[in-house]
C-alpha positions, -999 to +999 in steps of 0.1 A: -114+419+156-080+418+145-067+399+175-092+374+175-086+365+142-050+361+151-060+340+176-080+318+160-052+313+137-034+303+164-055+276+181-064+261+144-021+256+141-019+246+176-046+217+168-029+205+138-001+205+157-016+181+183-032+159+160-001+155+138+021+150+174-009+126+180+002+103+147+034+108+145+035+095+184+041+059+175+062+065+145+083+080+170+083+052+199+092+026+174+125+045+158+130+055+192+130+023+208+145+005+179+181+021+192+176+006+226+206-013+236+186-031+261+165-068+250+133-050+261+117-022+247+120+012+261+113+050+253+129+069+256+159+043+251+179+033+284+214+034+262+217+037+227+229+010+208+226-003+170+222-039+182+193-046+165+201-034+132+232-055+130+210-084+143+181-080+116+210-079+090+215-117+100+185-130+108+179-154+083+139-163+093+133-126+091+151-118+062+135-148+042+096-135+053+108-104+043+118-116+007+087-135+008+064-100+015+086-079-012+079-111-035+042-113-032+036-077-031+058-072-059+038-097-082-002-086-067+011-053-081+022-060-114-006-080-119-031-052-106-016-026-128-020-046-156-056-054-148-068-018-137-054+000-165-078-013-192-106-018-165-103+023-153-102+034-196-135+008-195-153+029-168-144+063-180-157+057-214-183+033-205-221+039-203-230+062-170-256+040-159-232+005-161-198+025-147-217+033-116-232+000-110-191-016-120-175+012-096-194+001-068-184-042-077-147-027-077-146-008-047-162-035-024-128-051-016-120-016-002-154-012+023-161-044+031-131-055+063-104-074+057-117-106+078-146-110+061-128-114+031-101-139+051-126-159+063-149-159+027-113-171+011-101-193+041-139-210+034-138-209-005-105-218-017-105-249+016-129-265-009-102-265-033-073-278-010-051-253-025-048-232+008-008-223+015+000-218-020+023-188-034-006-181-061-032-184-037-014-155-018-008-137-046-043-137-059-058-127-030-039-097-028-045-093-061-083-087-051-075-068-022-049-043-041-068-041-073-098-015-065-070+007-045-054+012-083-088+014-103-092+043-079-057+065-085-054+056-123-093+067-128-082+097-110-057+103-134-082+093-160-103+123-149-077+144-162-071+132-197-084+150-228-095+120-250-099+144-278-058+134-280-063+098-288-089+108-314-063+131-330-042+099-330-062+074-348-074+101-374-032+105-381-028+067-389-024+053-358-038+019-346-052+015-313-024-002-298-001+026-311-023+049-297-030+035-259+010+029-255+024+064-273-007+082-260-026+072-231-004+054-213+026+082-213+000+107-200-015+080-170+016+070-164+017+091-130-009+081-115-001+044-126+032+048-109+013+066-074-012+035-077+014+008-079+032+026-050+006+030-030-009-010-041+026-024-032+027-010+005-011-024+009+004-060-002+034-061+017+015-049+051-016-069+046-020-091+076-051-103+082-062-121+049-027-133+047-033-148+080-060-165+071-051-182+039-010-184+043+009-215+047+032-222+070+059-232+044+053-190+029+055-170+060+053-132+055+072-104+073+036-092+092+022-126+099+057-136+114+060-106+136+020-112+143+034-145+156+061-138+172+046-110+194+019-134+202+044-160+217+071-139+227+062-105+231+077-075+211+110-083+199+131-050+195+147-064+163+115-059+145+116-023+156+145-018+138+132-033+104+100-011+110+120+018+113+139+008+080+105+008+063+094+041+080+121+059+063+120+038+029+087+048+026+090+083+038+121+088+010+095+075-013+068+093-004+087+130-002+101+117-042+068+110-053+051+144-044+085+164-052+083+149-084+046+136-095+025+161-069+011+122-065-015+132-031-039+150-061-048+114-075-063+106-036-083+135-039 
């Protein structure tokens, strides 16, 4: 009895382990083959080199798309934050009937795929001959990012004793005093976790981006999108890949060290 517990133990860790090798497979190729000294990709690497790197570092097309992504992702995610903080309070304290019929409005960017919502904008804001524009952009990733935070700040939500904000207001406080010295300090993680998690959506989002973006407002994806299209994989984009690999991994190991942030995706 005792050994076959033991070894079923042992094939339940020996599956996690394959699955995990499984995902972490192309993580792995890419930072791999992004020290490749060779113009082609390979892995495991021919030589090693740090070619690429020093070539993304001067790339100037790159490195503008790329300060175009950080731009519109940066902006979609302020504005999201600011939007889903009162509309999360609205559906905690809200009627049950009208926050389950408003929960299922917000979460439809998130269940319905991405090109049916490039091709509904492509077709809607075409009437309006505004198609390329920087607010365009932003706004649709505004609507795409949006629902992602409702979701992780009305997580946090769940968690909050409102009893606290009554015990506010009957000391003299105003409503305003209240939300920003009260309710906001206590959300404040999961805000943080949702804008996080909102910003890497915006700055990867390719396919409503390709849809609607200009050709004057190039992003990092749809570049590389294009690029791979015309001339195969490029082993400088490797190496900014792996750059965001670990920039997002540094974040990601900060945020649970410090906010235990994977309990508001529960």
């Amino acid at each position: 009895m005792k050994r076959q517990k033991h070894l079923s133990r042992f094939l339940l860790a020996l599956a996690a382990i394959v699955v995990l090798v499984f995902l972490l497979a192309p993580i792995i190729a890419v930072i791999g083959g992004s020290f490749n000294g060779e113009g082609y990709f390979s892995f495991p690497p021919d030589t090693w080199s740090v070619r690429w790197y020093q070539a993304a570092a001067s790339n100037e097309e790159h490195l503008s798309s790329l300060a175009h992504s950080l731009k519109v992702a940066s902006v979609a995610t302020l504005i999201s934050v600011v939007l889903c903080i009162p509309a999360s309070l609205a559906l905690v304290k809200g009627s049950r009937k009208l926050t389950s019929f408003m929960k299922k409005i917000f979460m439809a960017p998130i269940f319905l795929p991405a090109i049916v919502w490039g091709v509904g904008m492509l077709l809607f804001f075409g009437k309006t001959n505004v198609r390329g524009s920087f607010g365009l952009l932003v706004a649709a990733h505004v609507v795409l990012v949006t629902p992602y935070l409702i979701r992780v700040v009305g997580s946090s939500l769940d968690e909050f004793n409102f009893t606290l904000e009554d015990a506010a207001i009957s000391l003299g406080a105003t409503p305003a005093q209240t939300f920003l010295r009260v309710t906001l300090p206590l959300i404040s993680p999961g805000v943080v976790v949702g804008a996080v998690f909102g910003f890497m959506i915006s700055f990867s989002e390719l396919i409503i981006t390709l849809f609607i973006a200009g050709s004057n407002f190039t992003t990092f994806p749809v570049r590389v999108y294009s690029e791979m299209r015309t001339e195969g994989l490029n082993p400088m984009v490797l190496a900014y890949s792996t750059i965001i690999v670990v920039v997002v991994l540094v974040i990601s190991i900060i945020g649970e060290k410090c906010a235990r942030w994977s309990r508001f995706f529960s």
